[in-house]
GUVEX-660271 format. One line per 8 residues: number of its first residue (from 1); their letters; for each residue x, y, z of C-alpha. Coordinates in steps of 0.05 Angstrom, whole numbers, plus 5000, padded with zeros to 4 digits. Layout:
BEGIN
NUM> a> X,Y,Z ~ ...
END
This chain:
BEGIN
1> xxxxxxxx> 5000,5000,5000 ~ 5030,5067,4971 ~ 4980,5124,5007 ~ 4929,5115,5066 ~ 4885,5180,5064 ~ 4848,5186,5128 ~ 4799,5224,5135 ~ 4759,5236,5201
9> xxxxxxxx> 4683,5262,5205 ~ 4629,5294,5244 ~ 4566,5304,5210 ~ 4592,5317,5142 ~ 4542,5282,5105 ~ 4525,5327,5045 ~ 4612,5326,5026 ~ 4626,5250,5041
17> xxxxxxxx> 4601,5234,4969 ~ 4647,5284,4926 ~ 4702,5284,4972 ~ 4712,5212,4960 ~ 4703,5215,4884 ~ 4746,5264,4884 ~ 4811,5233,4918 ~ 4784,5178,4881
25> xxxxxxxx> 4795,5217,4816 ~ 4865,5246,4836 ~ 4898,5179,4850 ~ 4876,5129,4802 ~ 4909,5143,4743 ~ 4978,5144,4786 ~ 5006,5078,4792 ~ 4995,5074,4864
33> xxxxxxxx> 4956,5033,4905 ~ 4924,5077,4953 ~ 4866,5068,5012 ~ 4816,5118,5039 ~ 4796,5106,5121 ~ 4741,5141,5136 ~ 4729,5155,5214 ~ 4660,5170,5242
41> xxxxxxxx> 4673,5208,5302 ~ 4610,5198,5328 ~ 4561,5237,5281 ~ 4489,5244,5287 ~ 4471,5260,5215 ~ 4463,5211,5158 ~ 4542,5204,5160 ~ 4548,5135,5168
49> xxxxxxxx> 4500,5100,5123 ~ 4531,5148,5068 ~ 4603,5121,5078 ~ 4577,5041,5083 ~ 4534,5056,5009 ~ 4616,5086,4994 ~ 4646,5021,5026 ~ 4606,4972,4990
57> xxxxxxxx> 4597,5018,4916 ~ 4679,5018,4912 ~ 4699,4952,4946 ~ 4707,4912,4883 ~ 4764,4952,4857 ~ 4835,4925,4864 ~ 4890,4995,4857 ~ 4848,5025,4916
65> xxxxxxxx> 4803,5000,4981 ~ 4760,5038,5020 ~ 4748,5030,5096 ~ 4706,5066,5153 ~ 4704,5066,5230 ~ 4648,5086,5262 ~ 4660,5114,5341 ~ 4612,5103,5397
73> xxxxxxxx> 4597,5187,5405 ~ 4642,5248,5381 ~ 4711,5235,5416 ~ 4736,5284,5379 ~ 4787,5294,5316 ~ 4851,5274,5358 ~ 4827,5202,5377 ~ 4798,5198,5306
81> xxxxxxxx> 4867,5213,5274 ~ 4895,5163,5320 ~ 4845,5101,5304 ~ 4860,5118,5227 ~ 4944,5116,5240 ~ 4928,5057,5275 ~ 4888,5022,5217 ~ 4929,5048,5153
89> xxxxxxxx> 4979,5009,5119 ~ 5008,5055,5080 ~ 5083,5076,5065 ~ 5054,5153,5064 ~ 4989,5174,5107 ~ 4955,5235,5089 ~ 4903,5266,5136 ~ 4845,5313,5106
97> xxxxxxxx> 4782,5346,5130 ~ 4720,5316,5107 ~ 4681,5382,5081 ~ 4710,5393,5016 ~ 4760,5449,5035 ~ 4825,5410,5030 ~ 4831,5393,4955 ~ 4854,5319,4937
105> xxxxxxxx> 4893,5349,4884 ~ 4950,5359,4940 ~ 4962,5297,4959 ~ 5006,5271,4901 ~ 5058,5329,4916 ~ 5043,5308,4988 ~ 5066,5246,4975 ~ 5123,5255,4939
113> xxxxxxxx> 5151,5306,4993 ~ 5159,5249,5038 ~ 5181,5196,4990 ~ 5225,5240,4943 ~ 5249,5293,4994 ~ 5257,5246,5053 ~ 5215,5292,5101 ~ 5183,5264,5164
121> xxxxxxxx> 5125,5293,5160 ~ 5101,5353,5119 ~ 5039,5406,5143 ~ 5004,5443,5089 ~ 4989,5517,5097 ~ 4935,5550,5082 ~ 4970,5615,5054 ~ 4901,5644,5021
129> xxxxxxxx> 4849,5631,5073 ~ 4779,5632,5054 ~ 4746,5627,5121 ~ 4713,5687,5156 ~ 4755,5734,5198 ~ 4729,5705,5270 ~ 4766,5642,5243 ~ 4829,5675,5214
137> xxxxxxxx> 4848,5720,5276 ~ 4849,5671,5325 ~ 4885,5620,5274 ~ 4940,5672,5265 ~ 4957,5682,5334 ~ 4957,5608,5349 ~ 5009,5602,5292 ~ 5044,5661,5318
145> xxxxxxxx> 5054,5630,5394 ~ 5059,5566,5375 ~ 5123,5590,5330 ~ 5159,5624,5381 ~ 5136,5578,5445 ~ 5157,5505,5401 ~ 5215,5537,5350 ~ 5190,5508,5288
153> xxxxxxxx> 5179,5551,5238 ~ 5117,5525,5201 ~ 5051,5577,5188 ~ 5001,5536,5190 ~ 5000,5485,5247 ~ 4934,5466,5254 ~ 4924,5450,5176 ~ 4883,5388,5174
161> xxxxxxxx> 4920,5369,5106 ~ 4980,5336,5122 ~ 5036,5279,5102 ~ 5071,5231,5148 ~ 5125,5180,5143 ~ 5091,5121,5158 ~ 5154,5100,5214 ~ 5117,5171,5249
169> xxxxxxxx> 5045,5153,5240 ~ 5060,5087,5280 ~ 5100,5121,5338 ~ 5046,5183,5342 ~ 4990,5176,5401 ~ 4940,5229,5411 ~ 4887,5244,5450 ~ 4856,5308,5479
177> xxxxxxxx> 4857,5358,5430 ~ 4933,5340,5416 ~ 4927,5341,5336 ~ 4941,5412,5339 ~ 5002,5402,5358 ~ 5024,5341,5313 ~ 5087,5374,5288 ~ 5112,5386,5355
185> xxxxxxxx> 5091,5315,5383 ~ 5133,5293,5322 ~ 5194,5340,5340 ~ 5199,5311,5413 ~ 5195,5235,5384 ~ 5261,5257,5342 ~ 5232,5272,5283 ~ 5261,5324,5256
193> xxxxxxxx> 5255,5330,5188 ~ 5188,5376,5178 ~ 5172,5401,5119 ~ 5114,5455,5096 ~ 5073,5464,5028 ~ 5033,5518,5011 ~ 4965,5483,4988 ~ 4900,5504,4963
201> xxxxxxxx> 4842,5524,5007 ~ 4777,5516,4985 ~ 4712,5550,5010 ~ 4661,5509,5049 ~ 4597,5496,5000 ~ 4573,5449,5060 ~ 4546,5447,5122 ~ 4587,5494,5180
209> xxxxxxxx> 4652,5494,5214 ~ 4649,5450,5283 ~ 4702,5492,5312 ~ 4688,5565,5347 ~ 4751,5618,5324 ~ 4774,5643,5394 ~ 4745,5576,5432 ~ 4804,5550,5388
217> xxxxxxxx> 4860,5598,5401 ~ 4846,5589,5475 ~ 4830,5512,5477 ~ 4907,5508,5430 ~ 4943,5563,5483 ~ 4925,5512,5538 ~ 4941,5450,5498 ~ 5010,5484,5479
225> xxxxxxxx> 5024,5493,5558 ~ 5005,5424,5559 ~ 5051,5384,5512 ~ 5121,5439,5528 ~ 5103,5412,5602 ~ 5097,5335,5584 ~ 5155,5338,5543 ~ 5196,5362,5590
233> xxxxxxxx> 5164,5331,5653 ~ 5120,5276,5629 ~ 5154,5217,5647 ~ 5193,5249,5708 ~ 5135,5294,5743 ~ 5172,5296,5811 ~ 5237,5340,5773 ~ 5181,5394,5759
241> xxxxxxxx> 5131,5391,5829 ~ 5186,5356,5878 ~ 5232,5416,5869 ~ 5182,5467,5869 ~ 5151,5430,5932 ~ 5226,5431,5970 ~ 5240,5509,5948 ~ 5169,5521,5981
249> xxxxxxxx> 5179,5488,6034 ~ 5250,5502,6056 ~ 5229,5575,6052 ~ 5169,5578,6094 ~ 5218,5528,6143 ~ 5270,5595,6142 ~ 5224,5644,6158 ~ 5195,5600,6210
257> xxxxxxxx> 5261,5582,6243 ~ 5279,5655,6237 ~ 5223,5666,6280 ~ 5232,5624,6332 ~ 5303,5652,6334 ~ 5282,5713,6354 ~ 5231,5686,6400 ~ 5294,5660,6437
265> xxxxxxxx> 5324,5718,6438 ~ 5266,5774,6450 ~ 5234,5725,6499 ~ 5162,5781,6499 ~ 5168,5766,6424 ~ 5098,5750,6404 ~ 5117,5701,6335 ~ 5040,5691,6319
273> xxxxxxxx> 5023,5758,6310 ~ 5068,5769,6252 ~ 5045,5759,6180 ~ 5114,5723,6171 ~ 5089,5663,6222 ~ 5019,5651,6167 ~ 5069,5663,6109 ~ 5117,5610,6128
281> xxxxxxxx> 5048,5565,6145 ~ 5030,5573,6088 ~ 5092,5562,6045 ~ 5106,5498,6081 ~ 5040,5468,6063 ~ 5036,5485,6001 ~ 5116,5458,5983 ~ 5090,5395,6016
289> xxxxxxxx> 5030,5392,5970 ~ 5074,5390,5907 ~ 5124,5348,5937 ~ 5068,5297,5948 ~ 5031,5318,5877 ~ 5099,5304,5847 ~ 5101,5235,5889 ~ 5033,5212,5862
297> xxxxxxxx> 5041,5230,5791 ~ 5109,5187,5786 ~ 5067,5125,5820 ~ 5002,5140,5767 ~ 5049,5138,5712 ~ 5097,5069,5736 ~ 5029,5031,5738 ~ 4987,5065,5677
305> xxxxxxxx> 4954,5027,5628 ~ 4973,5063,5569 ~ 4932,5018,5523 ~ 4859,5059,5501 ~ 4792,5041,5516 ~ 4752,5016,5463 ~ 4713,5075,5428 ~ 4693,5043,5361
313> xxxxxx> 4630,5013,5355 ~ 4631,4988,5279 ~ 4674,4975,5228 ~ 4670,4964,5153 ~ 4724,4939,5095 ~ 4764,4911,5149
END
């Protein structure tokens, strides 16, 4: 298998039809063999019945297949994009949107990026943008911090149009809303070959957006926070809250010996009516709170269970 596209869903039912004619279109006169995954994140339209009629109308073909996984309810785009990695077979995997504004017409050039140009993985950017300006702001400033918080210098990182090595699909795991930050994830795991293309947006002729502008931008600024902290800290959390815990704690411990000290000395010293005896209270407890936060997190994450819960409730072409 040359290309798996993947292409997750949520109520997209009026685009399913052309968008799959259309990669269908761009990749059969190419030599390569090539599969389409649909994933179903849960939709509550017509969605599903439209991709099994697309299962079972294309099934017979032998240069291309065409699968589909349909989720209990709407986990949301990160888990989809991780059950398709999981299911593709591909030497390439391309992820689009499923409402029509990523053209198939990219993923050729996609493909070859990775294959010809030895890139890991390779983003597309939306350069002309034809969404509405409560959309484009927030996208822009996401870029913008995500640029100079991660050091890579893509535009676009949130472009659902992508290309990945398939060695990368296979080592990514996402969850949350982690598919923003894809190229990143892919940076920590050592892959550091990332490569961007400038690729046609399309308008949307279907249906509306499932993602609010600024409920992006500040959903992404947390998620950001999120991954710079696990990468540094996720599999040692007592380096980040132990130390913090023992700085807290041996200060409020100085300021508390310092005033017994001078309750020593000054013996009609009254200690407990300074504001320095609560401060050093309260600095004590609290470094003993992230000592012991930083304690529990390393014992949750020695006996974890990294392995997912099962979320799919059909599957089709499999």
């Amino acid at each position: 298998m040359n290309i798996s596209v993947i292409i997750p869903s949520y109520n997209e039912q009026d685009s399913l039809i052309e968008l799959s004619n259309e990669i269908i279109d761009s990749l059969k006169d190419s030599d390569l063999k090539f599969e389409l995954i649909f994933i179903d994140d849960g939709s509550t339209d017509n969605s599903w019945n439209i991709i099994n009629n697309i299962v079972s109308n294309v099934k017979v073909y032998d240069t291309f297949e065409v699968r589909a996984i349909k989720f209990k309810k709407n986990f949301g785009k990160s888990l989809a994009l991780d059950a398709g990695f999981r299911s593709s077979k591909g030497d390439v995997v391309i992820t689009m949107d499923a409402d029509l504004q990523d053209d198939p017409k990219e993923i050729l050039p996609l493909y070859d990026m990775i294959v010809k140009d030895k890139y890991d993985i390779v983003s597309g950017w939306k350069k002309t943008r034809l969404d509405p300006l409560s959309k484009t702001v927030p996208t822009k400033l996401y870029n913008w911090a995500t640029r100079k918080v991660s050091g890579i210098n893509l535009h676009d990182f949130n472009c659902g149009l992508k290309a990945y090595s398939s060695d990368l699909a296979e080592d990514l795991s996402l969850s949350g809303e982690m598919h923003r930050y894809i190229p990143l994830i892919a940076k920590n795991l050592g892959y550091a070959r990332i490569g961007e293309k400038v690729v046609n947006h399309r308008m949307r002729i279907h249906g509306t957006t499932k993602y609010g502008g600024w409920n992006r931008f500040s959903n992404g600024l947390l998620d950001l926070i999120s991954i710079t902290f696990l990468n540094k800290f996720g599999k040692t959390p007592m380096h980040f809250f132990g130390l913090l815990g023992i700085f807290s704690f041996v200060f409020g411990f100085i300021i508390a010996l310092y005033l017994t000290i001078m309750k020593i000395i000054f013996l009609k010293f009254n200690m407990t009516d300074r504001p320095l005896f609560f401060l050093s209270i309260i600095f004590m407890i609290i470094g003993s709170q992230l000592f012991l936060t930083g304690f529990l997190a390393e014992l949750i994450i020695q006996n974890s269970d990294d392995s997912k819960k099962n979320i799919i409730s059909k599957k089709i072409g499999f």
